[in-house]
C-alpha positions as CSV (number, residue, x, y, z in Angstrom):
1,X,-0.8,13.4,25.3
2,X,-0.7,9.8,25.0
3,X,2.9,8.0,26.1
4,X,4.9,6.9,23.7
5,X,5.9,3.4,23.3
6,X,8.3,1.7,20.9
7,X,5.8,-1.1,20.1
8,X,2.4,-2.5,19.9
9,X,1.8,-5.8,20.6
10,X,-1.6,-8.2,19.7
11,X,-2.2,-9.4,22.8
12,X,-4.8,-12.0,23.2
13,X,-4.3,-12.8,27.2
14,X,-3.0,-16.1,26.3
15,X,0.6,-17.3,27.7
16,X,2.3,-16.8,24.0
17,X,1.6,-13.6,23.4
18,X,2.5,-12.0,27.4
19,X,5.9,-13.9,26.4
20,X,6.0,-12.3,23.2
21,X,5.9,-8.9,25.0
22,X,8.2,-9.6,28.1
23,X,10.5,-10.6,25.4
24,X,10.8,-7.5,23.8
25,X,10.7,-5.6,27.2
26,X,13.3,-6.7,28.7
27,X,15.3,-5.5,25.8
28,X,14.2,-2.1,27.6
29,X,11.5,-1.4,24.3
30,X,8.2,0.1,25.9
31,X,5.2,-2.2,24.6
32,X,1.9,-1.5,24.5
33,X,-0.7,-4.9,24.4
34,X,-3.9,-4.5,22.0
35,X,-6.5,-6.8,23.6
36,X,-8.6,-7.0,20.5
37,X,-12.8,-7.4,21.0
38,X,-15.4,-8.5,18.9
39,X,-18.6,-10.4,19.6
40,X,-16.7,-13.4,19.3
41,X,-13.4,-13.4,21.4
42,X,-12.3,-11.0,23.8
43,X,-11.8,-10.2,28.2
44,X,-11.1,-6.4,28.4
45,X,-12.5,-7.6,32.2
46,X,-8.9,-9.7,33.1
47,X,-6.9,-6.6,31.7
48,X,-6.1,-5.3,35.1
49,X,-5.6,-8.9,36.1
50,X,-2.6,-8.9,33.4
51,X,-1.6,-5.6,34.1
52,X,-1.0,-6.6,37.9
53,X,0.2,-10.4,37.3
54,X,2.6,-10.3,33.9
55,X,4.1,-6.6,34.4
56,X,2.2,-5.7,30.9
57,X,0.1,-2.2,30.1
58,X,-2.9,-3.2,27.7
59,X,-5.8,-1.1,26.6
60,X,-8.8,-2.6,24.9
61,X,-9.9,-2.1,21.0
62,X,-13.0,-2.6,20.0
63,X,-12.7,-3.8,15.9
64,X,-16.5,-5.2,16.2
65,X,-18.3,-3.8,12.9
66,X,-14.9,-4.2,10.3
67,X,-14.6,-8.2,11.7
68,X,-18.1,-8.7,11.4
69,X,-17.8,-7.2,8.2
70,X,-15.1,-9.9,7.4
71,X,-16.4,-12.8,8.0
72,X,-19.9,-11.9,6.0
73,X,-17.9,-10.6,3.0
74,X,-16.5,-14.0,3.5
75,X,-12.4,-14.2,4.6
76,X,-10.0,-13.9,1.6
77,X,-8.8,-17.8,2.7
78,X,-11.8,-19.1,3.7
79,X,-12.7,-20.7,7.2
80,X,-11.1,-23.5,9.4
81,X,-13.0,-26.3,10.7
82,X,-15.8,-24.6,12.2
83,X,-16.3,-21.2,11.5
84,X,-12.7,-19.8,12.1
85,X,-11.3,-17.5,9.9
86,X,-7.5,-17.9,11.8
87,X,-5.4,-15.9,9.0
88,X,-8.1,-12.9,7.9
89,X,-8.6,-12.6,11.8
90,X,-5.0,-11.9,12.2
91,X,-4.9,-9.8,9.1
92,X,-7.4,-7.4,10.1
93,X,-6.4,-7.4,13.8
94,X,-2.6,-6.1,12.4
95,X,-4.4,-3.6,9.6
96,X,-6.1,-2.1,12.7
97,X,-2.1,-2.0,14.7
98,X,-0.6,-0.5,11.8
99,X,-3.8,2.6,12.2
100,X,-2.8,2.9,15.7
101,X,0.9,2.9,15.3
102,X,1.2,6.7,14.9
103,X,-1.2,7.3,17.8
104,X,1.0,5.5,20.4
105,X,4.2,6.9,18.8
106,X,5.5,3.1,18.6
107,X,8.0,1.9,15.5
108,X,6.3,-1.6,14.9
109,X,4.3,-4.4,15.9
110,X,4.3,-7.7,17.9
111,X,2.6,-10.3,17.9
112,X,3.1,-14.2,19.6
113,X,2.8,-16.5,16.8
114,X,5.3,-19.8,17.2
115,X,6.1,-21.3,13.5
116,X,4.3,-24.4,13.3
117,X,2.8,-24.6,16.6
118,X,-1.4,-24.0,14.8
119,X,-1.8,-25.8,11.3
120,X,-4.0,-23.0,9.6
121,X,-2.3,-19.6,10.6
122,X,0.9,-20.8,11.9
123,X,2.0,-22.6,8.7
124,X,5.2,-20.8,7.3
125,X,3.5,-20.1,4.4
126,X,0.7,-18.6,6.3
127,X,2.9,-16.5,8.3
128,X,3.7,-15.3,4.6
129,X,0.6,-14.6,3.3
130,X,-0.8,-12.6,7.0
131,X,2.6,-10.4,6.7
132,X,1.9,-9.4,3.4
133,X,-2.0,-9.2,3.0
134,X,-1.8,-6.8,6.3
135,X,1.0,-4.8,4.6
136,X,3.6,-5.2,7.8
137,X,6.6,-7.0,6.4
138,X,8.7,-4.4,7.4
139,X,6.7,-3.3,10.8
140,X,5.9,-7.0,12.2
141,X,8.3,-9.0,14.8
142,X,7.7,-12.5,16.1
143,X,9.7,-12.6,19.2
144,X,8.9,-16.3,19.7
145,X,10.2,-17.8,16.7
146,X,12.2,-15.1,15.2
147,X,15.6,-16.8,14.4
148,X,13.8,-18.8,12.1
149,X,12.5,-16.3,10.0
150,X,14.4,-13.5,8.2
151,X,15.8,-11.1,10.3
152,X,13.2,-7.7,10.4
153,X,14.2,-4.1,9.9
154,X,14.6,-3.8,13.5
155,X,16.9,-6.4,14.2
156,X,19.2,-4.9,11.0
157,X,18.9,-2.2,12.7
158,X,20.1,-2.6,16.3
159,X,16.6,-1.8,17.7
160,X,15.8,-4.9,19.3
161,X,18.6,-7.6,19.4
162,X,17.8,-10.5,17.2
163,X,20.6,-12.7,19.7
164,X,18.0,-12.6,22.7
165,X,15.2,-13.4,20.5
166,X,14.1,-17.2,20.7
167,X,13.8,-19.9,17.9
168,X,11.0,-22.0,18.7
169,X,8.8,-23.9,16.6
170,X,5.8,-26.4,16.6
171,X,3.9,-27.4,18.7
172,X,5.4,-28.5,22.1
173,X,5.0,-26.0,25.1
174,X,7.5,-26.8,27.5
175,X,9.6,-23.9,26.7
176,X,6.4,-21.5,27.0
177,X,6.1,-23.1,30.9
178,X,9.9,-22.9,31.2
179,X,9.9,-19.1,30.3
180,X,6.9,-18.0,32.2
181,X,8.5,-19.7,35.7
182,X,11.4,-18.0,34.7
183,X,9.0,-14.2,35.4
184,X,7.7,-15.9,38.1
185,X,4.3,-16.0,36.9
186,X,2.3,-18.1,38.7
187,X,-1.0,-18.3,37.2
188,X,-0.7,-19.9,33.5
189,X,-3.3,-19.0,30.9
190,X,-4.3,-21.8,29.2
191,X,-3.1,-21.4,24.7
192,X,-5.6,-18.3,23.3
193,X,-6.2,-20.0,20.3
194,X,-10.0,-21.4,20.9
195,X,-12.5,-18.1,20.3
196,X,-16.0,-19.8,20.0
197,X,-15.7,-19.4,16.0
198,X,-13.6,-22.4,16.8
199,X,-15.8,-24.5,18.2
200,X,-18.7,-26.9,17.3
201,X,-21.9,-25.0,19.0
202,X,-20.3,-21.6,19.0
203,X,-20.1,-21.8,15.0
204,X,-23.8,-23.5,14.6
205,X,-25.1,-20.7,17.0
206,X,-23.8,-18.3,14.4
207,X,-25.1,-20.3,11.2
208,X,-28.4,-20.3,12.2
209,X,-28.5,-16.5,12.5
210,X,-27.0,-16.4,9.3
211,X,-29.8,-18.3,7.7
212,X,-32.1,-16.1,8.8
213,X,-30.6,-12.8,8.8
214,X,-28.0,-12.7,6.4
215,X,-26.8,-9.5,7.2
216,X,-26.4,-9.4,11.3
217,X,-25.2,-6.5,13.4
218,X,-22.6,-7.5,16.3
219,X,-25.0,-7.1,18.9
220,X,-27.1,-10.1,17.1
221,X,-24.1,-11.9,17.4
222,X,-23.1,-11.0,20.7
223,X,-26.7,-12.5,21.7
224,X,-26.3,-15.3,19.7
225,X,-23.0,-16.0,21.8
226,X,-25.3,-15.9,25.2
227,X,-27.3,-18.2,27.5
228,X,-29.6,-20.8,25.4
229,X,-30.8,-20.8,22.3
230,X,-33.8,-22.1,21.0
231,X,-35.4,-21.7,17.3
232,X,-38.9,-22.2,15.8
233,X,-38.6,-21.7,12.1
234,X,-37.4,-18.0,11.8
235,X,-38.5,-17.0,15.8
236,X,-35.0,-16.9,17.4
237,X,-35.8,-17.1,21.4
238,X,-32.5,-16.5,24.0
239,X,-32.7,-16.6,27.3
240,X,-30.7,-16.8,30.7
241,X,-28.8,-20.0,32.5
242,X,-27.9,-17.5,35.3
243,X,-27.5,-14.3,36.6
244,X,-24.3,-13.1,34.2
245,X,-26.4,-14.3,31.1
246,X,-29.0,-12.1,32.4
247,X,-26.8,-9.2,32.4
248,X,-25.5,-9.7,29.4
249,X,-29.1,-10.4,27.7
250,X,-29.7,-6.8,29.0
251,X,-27.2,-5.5,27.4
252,X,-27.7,-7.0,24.0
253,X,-31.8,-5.8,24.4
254,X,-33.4,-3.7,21.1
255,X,-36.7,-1.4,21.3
256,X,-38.0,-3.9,19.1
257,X,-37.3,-7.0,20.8
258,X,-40.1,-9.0,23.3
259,X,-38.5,-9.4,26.7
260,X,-40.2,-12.5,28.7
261,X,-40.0,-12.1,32.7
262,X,-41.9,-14.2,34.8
263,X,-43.5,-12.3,37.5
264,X,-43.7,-14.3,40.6
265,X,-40.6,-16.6,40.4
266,X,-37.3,-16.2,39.7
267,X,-36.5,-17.6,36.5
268,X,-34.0,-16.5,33.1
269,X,-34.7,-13.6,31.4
270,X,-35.6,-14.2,27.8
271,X,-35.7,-12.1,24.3
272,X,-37.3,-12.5,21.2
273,X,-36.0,-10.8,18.3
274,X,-37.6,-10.6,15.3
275,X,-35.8,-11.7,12.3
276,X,-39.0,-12.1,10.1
277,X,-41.8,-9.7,11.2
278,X,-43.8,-9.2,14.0
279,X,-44.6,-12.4,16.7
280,X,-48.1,-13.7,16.6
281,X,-50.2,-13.9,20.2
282,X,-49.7,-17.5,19.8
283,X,-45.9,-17.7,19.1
284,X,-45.9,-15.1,22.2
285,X,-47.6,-17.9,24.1
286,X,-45.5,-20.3,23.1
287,X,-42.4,-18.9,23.8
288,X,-43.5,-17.8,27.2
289,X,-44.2,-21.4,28.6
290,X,-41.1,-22.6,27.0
291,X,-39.6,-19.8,29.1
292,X,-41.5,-20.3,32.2
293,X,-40.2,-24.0,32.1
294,X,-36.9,-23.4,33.1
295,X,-37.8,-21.9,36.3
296,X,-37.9,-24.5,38.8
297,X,-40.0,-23.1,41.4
298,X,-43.0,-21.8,38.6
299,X,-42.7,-25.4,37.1
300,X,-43.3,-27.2,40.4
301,X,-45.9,-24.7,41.6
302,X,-47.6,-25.2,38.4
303,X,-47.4,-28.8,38.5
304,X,-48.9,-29.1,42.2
305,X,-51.6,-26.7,41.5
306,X,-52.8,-27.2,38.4
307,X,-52.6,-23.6,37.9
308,X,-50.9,-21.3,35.3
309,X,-48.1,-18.5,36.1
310,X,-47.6,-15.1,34.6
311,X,-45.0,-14.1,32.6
312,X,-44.5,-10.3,31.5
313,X,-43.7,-9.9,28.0
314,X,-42.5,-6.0,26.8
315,X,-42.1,-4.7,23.5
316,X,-40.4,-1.3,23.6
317,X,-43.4,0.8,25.9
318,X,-45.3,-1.8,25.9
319,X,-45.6,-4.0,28.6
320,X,-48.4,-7.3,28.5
321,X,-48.8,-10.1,31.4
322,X,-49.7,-13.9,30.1
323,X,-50.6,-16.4,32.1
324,X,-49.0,-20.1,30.8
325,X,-48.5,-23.4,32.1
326,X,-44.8,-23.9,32.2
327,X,-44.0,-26.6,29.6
328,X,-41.4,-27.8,27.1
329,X,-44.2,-29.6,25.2
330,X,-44.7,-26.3,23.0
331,X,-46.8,-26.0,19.6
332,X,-43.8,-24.5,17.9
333,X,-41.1,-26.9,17.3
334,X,-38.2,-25.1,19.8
335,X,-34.7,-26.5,19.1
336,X,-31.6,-25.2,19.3
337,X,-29.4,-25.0,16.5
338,X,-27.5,-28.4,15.3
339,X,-23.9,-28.6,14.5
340,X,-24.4,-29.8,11.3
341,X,-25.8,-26.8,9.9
342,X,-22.3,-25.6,10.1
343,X,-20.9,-27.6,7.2
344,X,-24.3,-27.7,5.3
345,X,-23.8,-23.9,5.4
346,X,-20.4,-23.8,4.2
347,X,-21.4,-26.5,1.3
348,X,-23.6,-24.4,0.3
349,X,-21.8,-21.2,-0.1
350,X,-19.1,-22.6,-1.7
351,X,-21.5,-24.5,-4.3
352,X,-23.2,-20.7,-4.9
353,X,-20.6,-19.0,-5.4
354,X,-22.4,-15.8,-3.9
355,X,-20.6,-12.7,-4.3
356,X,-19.8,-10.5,-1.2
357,X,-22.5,-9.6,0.4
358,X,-22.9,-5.3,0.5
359,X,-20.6,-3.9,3.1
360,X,-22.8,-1.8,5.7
361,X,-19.6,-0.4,7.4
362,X,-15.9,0.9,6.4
363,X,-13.3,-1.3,7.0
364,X,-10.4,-1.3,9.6
């Protein structure tokens, strides 16, 4: 049987919400810490890290295909900057607690939002709308910032004691630093607000899938998040900058995709996934010199001889050698995606008008 706990907290790893929790412990509650994953944001590999260092137990959810889901259906109050979608991202993140609430045994949720500290979800308003659109007004305490809000069901109640709750707001972070030398931490996680949806290449890695598969599984998008990225039209090429890209391409691989592997040198390991058909020999070609160019010993060998390498291509069973001159001079105009994509994107959603797109999987 599962141990029973008195709450569930969202816990993202960063220092706001491992306060958030040691809050409400040392009130003598038992908290349990959802590390939320999708192919965007998540380090289920630091949870025994946090476990060891902050004094916190944490288990790992995967909400991958229902978040995925979300931001194709396009989130309820649209995106931030990039491609963020800060206040359906915490809505679907607490839909998903409230599921898991009667597993654990636990009363209500936590999470480590500070009112005003984040101008899209930390807005007072926005606190609002994520309480009520994830249905947890009565199930949802902010430890951080709760004497500023309305007092919760378990504060009237005598469950947790809304006196040795804290009151802080915007933006400041001094009493984050003073709190955490207080438990003695002494390794301080930087804020947890900047998933790669946040960010400038992150978000046009995304687009660009998006333009040419408008309907991706997470595992494109966890490929999409890894190594380099080069496009030719609608052939989408990713390949290794070291060994842990490596191991993650292999992870991410399909039977239908073309794995590149050069055959005498060390060099990245590539994929091509079709998005539009089949590859032609010559896009094959191509893709394998643009490959073989990023392995320094082939490229230098190459250049001093005069003489081309080999670079093993397999689809599925099959498994063919080509022999290229390492070169980013290729036929097939390789780039990787541009930033401003992103809001060319979003302009043009927004001008369409597109309804949903059909949902492939049930939602958290």
């Amino acid at each position: 049987m599962n141990r029973k706990y008195d709450a569930l907290a969202l816990l993202s790893g960063g220092l706001d919400s491992i306060l958030a929790m040691r809050t409400v412990m040392d009130q003598g509650l038992r908290v349990l810490g959802l590390h939320f994953m999708t192919p965007f944001f998540g380090k289920a590999h630091l949870i025994p890290f946090w476990k060891d260092h902050y004094g916190i137990e944490v288990e790992a959810v995967d909400i991958s295909p229902g978040y995925v889901d979300m931001m194709l259906d396009g989130p309820s109050q649209g995106f931030g900057k990039w491609l963020n979608p800060c206040i359906d991202c915490k809505v679907t993140m607490l839909a998903r607690a409230v599921e898991l609430l009667p597993v654990h045994g636990a009363g209500f949720l936590i999470s480590g939002e500070v009112l005003g500290q984040r101008p899209m979800s930390q807005r007072a308003d926005s606190l609002n709308v994520i309480t009520k659109r994830a249905g947890v007004r009565d199930l949802l305490l902010r430890p951080l910032c709760a004497r500023n809000l309305p007092p919760t069901p378990m504060e009237e109640s005598g469950l947790v004691d809304r006196e040795r709750l804290l009151d802080w707001r915007g933006r400041g972070r001094k009493p984050q630093y003073t709190l955490a030398e207080h438990y003695g931490f002494t390794e301080i996680p930087t804020p947890a607000g900047g998933c790669c949806l946040t960010e400038a290449e992150g978000a046009a890695r995304f687009v660009q899938l998006l333009l040419h598969r408008p309907r991706p599984e997470p595992i494109d998008f966890r490929l999409a998040r890894t190594g380099r990225q080069y496009w030719a039209g609608a052939h989408w090429l990713t390949f290794g900058r070291n060994a842990e890209d490596n191991a993650m391409i292999e992870e991410c691989l399909l039977p239908g995709d073309y794995v590149f592997r050069l055959e005498d040198y060390p060099g990245p390991l590539a994929v091509g996934r079709p998005v539009a058909g089949d590859w032609a020999a010559e896009t094959i070609r191509d893709a394998a010199a643009l490959v073989a160019s990023y392995a320094t010993k082939a490229r230098r060998q190459s250049q001093t001889t005069g003489q081309p390498v080999r670079v093993c291509v397999s689809v599925g069973q099959r498994v063919d050698t080509v022999e290229v001159m390492p070169t980013r001079e290729t036929v097939l105009p390789w780039a990787e995606p541009r930033t401003e994509i992103v809001r060319e994107w979003k302009k043009s959603r927004e001008e369409s008008a597109q309804p949903p797109l059909a949902s492939t999987h049930s939602v958290i």
